[in-house]
LOGUMI-652544 format. One record per residue (C-alpha): x, y, z; residue in one letter. Coordinates in steps of 0.05 Angstrom, whole numbers. Layout:
<rs>
{x = X y = Y z = Z res = A}
...
</rs>
This chain:
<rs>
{x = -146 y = -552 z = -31 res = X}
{x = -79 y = -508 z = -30 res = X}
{x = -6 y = -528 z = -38 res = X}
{x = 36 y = -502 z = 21 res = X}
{x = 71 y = -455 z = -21 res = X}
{x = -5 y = -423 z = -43 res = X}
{x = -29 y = -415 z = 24 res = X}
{x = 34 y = -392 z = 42 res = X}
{x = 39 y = -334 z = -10 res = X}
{x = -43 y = -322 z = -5 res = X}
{x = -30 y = -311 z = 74 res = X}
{x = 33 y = -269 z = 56 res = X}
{x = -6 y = -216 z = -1 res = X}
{x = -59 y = -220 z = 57 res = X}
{x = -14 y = -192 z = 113 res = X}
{x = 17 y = -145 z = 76 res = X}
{x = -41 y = -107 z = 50 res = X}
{x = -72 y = -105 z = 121 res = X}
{x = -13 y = -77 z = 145 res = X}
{x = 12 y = -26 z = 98 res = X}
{x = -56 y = -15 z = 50 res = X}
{x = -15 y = -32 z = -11 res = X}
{x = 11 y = -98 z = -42 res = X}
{x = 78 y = -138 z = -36 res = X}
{x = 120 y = -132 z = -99 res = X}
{x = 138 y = -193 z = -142 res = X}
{x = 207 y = -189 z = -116 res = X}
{x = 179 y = -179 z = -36 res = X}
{x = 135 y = -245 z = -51 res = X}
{x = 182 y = -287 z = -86 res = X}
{x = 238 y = -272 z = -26 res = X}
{x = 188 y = -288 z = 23 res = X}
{x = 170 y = -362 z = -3 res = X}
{x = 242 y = -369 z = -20 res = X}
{x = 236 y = -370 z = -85 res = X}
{x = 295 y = -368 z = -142 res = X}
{x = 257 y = -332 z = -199 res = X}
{x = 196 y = -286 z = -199 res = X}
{x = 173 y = -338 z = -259 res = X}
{x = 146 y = -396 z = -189 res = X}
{x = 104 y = -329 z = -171 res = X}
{x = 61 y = -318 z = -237 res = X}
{x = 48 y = -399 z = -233 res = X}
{x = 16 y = -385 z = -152 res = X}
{x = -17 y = -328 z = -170 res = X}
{x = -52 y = -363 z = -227 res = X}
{x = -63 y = -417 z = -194 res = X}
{x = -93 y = -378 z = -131 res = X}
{x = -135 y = -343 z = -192 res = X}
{x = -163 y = -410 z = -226 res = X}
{x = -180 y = -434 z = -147 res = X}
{x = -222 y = -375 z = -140 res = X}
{x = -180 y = -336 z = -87 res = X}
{x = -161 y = -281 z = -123 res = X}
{x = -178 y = -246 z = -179 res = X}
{x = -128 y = -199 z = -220 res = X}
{x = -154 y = -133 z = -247 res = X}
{x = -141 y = -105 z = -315 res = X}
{x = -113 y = -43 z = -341 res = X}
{x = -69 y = -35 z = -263 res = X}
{x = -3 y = -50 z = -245 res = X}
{x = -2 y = -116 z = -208 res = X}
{x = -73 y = -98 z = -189 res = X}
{x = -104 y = -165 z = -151 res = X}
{x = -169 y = -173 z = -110 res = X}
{x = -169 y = -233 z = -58 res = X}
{x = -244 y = -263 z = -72 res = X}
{x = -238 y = -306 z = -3 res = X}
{x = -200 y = -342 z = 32 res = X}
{x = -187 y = -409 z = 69 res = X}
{x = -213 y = -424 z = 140 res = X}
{x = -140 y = -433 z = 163 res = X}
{x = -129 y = -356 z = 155 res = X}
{x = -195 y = -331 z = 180 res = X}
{x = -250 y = -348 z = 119 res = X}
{x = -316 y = -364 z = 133 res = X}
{x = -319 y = -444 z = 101 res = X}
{x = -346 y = -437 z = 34 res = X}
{x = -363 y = -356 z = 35 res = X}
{x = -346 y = -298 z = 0 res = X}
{x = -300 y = -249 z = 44 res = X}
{x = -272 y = -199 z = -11 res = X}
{x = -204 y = -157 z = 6 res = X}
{x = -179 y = -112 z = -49 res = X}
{x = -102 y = -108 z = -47 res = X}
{x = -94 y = -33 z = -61 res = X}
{x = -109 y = -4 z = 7 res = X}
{x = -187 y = -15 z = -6 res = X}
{x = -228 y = -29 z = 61 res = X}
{x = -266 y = -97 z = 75 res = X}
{x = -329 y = -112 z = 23 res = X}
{x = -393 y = -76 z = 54 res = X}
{x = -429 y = -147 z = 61 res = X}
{x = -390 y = -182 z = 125 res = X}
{x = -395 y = -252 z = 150 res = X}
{x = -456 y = -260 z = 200 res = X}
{x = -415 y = -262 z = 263 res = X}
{x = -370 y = -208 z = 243 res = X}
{x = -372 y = -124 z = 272 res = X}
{x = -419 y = -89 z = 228 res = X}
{x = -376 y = -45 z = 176 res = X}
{x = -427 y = 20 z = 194 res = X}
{x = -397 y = 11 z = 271 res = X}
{x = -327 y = 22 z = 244 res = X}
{x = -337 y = 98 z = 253 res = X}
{x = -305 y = 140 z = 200 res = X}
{x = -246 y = 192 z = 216 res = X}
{x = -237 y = 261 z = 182 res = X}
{x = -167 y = 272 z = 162 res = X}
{x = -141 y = 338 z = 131 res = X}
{x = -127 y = 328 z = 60 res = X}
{x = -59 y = 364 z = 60 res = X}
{x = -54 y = 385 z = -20 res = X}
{x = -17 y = 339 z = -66 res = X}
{x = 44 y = 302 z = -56 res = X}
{x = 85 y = 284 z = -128 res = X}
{x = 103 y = 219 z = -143 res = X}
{x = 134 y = 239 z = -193 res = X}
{x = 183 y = 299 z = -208 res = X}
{x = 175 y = 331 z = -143 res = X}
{x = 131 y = 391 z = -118 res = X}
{x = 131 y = 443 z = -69 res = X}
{x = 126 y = 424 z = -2 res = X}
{x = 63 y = 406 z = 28 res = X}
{x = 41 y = 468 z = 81 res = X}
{x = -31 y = 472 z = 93 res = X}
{x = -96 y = 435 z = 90 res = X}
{x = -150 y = 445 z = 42 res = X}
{x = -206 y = 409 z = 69 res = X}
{x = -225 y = 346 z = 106 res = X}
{x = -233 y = 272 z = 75 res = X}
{x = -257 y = 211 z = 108 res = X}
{x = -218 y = 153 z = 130 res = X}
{x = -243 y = 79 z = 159 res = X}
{x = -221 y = 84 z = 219 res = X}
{x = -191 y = 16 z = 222 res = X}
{x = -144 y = 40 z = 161 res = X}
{x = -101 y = 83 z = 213 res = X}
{x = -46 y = 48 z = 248 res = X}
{x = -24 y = 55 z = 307 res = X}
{x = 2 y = 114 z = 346 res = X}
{x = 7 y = 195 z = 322 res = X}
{x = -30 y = 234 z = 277 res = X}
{x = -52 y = 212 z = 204 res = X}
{x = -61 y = 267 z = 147 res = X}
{x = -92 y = 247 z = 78 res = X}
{x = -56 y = 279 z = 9 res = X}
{x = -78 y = 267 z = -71 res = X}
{x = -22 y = 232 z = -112 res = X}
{x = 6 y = 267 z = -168 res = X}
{x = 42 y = 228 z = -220 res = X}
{x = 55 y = 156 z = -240 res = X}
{x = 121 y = 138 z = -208 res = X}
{x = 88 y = 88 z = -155 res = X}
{x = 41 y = 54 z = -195 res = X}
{x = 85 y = -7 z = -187 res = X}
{x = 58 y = -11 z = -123 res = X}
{x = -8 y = 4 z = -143 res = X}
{x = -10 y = 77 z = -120 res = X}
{x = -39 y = 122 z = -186 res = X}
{x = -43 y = 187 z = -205 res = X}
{x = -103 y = 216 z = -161 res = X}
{x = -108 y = 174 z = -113 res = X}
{x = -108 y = 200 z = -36 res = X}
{x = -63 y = 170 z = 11 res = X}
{x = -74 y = 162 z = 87 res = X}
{x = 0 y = 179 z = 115 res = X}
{x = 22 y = 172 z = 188 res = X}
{x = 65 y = 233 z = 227 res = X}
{x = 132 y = 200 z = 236 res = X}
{x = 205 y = 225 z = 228 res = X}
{x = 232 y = 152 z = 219 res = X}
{x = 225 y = 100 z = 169 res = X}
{x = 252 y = 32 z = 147 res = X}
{x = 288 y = 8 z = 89 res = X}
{x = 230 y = -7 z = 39 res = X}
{x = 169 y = 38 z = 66 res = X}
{x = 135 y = 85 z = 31 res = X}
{x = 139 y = 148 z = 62 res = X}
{x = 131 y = 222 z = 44 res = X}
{x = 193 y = 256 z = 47 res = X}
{x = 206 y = 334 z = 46 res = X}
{x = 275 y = 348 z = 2 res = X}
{x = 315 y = 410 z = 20 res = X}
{x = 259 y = 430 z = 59 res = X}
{x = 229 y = 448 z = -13 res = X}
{x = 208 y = 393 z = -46 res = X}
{x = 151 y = 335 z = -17 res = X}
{x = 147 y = 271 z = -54 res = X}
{x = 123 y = 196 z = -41 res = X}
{x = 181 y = 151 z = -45 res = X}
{x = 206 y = 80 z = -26 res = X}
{x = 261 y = 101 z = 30 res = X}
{x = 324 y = 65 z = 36 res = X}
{x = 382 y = 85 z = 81 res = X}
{x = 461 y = 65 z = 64 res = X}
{x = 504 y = 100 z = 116 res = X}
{x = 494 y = 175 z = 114 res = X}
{x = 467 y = 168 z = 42 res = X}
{x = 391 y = 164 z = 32 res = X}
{x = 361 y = 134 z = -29 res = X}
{x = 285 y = 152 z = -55 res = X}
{x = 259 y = 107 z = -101 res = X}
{x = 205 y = 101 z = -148 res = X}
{x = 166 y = 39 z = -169 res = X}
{x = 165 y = 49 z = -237 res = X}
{x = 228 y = 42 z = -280 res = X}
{x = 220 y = 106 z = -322 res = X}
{x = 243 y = 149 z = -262 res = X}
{x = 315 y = 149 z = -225 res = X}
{x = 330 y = 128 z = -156 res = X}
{x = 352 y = 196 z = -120 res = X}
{x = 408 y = 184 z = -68 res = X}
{x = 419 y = 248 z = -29 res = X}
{x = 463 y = 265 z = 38 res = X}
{x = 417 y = 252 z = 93 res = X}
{x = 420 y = 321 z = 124 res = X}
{x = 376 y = 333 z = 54 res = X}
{x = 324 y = 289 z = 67 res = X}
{x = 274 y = 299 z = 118 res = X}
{x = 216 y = 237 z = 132 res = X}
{x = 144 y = 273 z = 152 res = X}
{x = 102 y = 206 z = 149 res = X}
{x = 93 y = 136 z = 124 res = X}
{x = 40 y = 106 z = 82 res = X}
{x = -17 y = 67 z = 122 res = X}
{x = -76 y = 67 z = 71 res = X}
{x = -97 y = 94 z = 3 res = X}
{x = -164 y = 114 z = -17 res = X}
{x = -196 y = 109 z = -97 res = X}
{x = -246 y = 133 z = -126 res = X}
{x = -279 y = 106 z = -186 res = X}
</rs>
């Protein structure tokens, strides 16, 4: 049995990753259950661990695997229904009234080169070959492209050096997604993008680099994150 405030921050880590492919930060989790200190979400999380709901993986920033979950948000009563919050793709072995995972027919994306996150690099022009997506990791409308990560400056998020990301074309973003944004028309890099006035900020998840805040006429947005790909 969970407390309110468990199921409500299992349900919340659970939406997010299914909607953009990569974890909620302490600081997004603690202001969605209202929380005053990021202290109440360690004692959920290991709570949610010791209940057998998730399980947190070593040697990776704020790296957690949900093992199941309740019946109230769509577990099977008493099975095992693995999601891995990273941008990982539901567990091969599905619930006996689920869709098959082999119908879920793949798509081929163009793997676009490598995209820093990092110091940035030159901007992304042409494709190198194809990769294959799930197609239930693109969302919604537009074309997707796939590029290889390059640096460590969105591991905070859980996004390492050589992992491929699944980006969708867009020229508009939020406050808070991750997106790939071309600099100067020079420069391609995979930021968090925040807007104050005509001022845009790119930030990293990882407090060794600097938040850059440039005039927006400098910044140009080519795509946000929808999924991210590992291999092991």
């Amino acid at each position: 049995m969970l407390t309110k405030k468990q199921l409500d921050l299992l349900e919340f880590i659970h939406k997010r990753v299914q909607r953009d492919g990569v974890p909620p930060s302490f600081d997004e989790m603690k202001d969605a259950l209202d929380l005053r200190s990021k202290s109440g979400i360690h004692r959920l999380i290991t709570a949610l661990e010791e209940r057998g709901f998730i399980r947190r993986l070593a040697h990776r920033a704020r790296a957690l695997e949900i093992v199941k979950l309740p019946e109230s948000l769509g577990g099977t009563a008493g099975g095992f229904e693995p999601r891995v919050i990273e941008g990982d793709r539901p567990d091969t072995e599905a619930p006996a009234n689920a869709m098959p995972v082999a119908q879920a027919a793949a798509t081929e994306l163009p793997l676009m080169g490598r995209i820093a996150a990092g110091v940035p690099i030159e901007a992304i022009a042409h494709a190198s070959h194809n990769v294959a997506v799930p197609g239930d990791m693109l969302s919604g409308k537009g074309h997707h492209y796939a590029l290889e990560v390059k640096g460590d400056s969105m591991i905070g998020v859980g996004i390492n050096d050589g992992d491929v990301v699944v980006i969708r074309e867009t020229e508009t973003a939020d406050n808070g997604d991750i997106v790939v944004a071309l600099v100067e028309d020079q420069e391609a890099t995979l930021k968090k993008f925040y807007r104050n006035g005509n001022a845009i900020a790119l930030e990293a998840a990882n407090p060794a680099y600097e938040t850059r805040v440039l005039p927006e006429d400098k910044v140009r947005v080519q795509g946000k994150l929808v999924g991210l790909i590992r291999t092991y």
